[in-house]
C-alpha positions, 0 to 999 in steps of 0.5 A: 920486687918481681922477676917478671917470666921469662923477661926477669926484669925486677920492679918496685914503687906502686901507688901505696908507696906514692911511686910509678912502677919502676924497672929496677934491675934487668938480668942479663941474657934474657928478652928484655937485657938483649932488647936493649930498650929497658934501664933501670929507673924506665917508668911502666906506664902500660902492660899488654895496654892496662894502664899501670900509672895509678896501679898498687905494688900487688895489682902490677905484681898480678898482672905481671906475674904470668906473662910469658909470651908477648909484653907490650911495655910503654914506658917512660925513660925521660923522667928516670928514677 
């Protein structure tokens, strides 16, 4: 699981585990609890519009790991986890 910057949303699954990256926890107070628009068990399917649909644990990890600013996340809540 990562905290994601600022965002600190927490994330597991990956390719090598043949799972979807997916929202597993969201801590309250911070941009992405107040937004309102991200559960967990939500699929990521883009970061920043980098496809995350095929990417391994680490791969999203990297890619996540310093986003600090603006996140444009598409995911998946019709399919929960």
């Amino acid at each position: 699981m990562l905290k994601t910057g600022f965002f600190k949303f927490f994330f597991q699954g990956g390719k090598e585990y043949d799972l979807p990256i997916i929202i597993s926890d969201i801590h309250e107070n911070t941009p992405a609890f107040r937004s309102a628009a991200f559960n967990p068990g939500d699929i990521i399917l883009t970061v920043n519009f980098v496809d995350m649909t095929d990417m391994t644990h680490d791969d999203a990890v990297a890619l996540l790991h310093n986003l600090v600013n603006t996140l444009n996340i598409l995911h998946d809540f019709s399919r929960v986890y």
